[in-house]
C-alpha positions in Angstrom: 23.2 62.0 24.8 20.7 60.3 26.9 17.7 62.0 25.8 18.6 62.7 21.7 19.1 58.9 21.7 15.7 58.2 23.6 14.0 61.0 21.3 15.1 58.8 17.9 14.0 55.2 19.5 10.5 56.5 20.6 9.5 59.4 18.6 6.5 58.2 16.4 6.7 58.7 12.6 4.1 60.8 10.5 2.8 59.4 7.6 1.7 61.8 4.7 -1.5 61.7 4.1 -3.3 58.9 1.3 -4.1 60.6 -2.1 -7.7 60.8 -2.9 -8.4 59.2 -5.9 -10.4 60.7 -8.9 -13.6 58.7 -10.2 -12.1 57.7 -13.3 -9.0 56.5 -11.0 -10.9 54.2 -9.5 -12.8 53.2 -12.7 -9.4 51.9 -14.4 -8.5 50.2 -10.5 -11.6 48.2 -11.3 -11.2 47.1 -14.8 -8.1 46.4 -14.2 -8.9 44.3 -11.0 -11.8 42.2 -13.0 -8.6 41.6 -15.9 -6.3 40.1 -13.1 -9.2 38.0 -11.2 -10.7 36.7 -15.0 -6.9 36.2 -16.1 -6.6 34.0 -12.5 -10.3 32.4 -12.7 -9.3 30.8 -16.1 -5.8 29.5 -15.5 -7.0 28.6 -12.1 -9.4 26.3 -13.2 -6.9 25.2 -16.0 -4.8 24.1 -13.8 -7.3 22.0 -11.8 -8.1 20.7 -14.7 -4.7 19.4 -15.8 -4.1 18.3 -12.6 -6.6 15.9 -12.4 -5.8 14.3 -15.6 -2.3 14.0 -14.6 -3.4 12.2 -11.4 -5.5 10.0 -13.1 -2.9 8.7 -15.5 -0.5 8.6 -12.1 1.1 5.8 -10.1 0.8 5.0 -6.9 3.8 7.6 -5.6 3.6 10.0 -8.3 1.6 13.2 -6.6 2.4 15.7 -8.9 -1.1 16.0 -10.2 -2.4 16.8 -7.1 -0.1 19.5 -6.8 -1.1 21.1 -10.1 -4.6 20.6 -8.8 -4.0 21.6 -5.8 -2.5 25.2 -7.3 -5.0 25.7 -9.9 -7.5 25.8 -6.9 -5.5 28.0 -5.0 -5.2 30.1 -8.1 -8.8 30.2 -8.9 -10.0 30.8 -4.9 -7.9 34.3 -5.0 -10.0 35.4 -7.3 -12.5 36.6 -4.8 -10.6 39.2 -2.9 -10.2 41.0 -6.9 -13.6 40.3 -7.9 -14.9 42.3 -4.3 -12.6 45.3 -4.8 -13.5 45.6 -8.6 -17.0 45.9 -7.0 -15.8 48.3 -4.6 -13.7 50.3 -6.7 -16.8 50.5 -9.2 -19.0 51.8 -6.6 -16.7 54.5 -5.9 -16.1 55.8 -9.2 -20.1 55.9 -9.4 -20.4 57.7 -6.8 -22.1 61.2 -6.8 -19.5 64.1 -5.0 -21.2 66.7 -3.1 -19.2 69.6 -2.1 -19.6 73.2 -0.5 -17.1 75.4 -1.2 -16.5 79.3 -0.9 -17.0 81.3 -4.5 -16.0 85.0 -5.1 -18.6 87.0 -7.1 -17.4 90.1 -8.9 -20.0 93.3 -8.6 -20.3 96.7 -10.1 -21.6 99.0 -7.1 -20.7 102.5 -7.3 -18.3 102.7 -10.3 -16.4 100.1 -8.7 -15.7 96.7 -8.8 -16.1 94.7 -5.7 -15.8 90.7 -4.6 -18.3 89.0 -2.3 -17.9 85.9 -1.2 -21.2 83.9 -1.1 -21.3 79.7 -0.2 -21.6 77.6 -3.7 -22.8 74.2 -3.5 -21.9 71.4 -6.5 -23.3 68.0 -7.4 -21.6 65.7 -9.6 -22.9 62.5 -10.9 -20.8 60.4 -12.0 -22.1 57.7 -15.1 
C-alpha cells in the first residue's frame, strides 16, 4: 500500500506535446494581438485623460480622478507586452520553412513497376 501510494505522490506527469502552429495561424495571432493592444492604447489613454479632468475639478478628499488616471495608464502600459508578440507572431508567420523529407518515385524497369525512395528537399516562403 506503501509503495502504490508513494508511486501516485511522486510520479511526474507528461505533458502532450505543444501544437505547431501553421503561418497563417500565427498571422491571425498577430492581428488579432495588434486589435487588443490598439483597442487598450486608446481607452488607456481615455481614461488618463478623463481622469485628469476629474481631478482637476476635484476637492481636496475627492481622489477618484486619480484613480481613473491612474487605470487608464495601467491600461495603456499593457499594451506593450501585445504590441512585442504581434511583432513576434508576424515574424513567424513570415518565416521561410525548410524541410527534408523522404519521397517515393515510381519507375518502369523491366515491365514492372518499382518505388525508390530518394531525399526531397522543400522551401517555402511565406509573403
Amino acid at each position: 500500500m506503501l509503495v502504490c501510494l508513494a508511486q501516485n505522490v511522486f510520479s511526474q506527469r507528461i505533458r502532450a506535446p505543444k501544437k505547431q502552429l501553421s503561418p497563417q495561424e500565427y498571422r491571425e495571432k498577430s492581428n488579432d494581438q495588434l486589435v487588443l493592444g490598439s483597442v487598450l492604447l486608446i481607452g488607456g489613454t481615455g481614461l488618463a485623460f478623463l481622469g485628469a479632468n476629474v481631478q482637476r475639478n476635484a476637492t481636496l478628499w475627492d481622489f477618484s480622478g486619480l484613480i481613473i488616471e491612474t487605470v487608464g495608464i495601467f491600461a495603456a502600459g499593457g499594451v506593450i507586452p501585445l504590441f512585442i508578440g504581434a511583432y513576434i507572431n508576424h515574424k513567424k508567420g513570415k518565416t521561410m520553412a525548410f524541410s527534408m523529407k523522404p519521397s517515393n518515385a515510381v519507375t518502369l524497369q523491366k515491365l514492372k513497376f518499382s518505388s525508390h525512395p530518394f531525399p526531397s528537399l522543400s522551401l517555402q516562403i511565406n509573403f
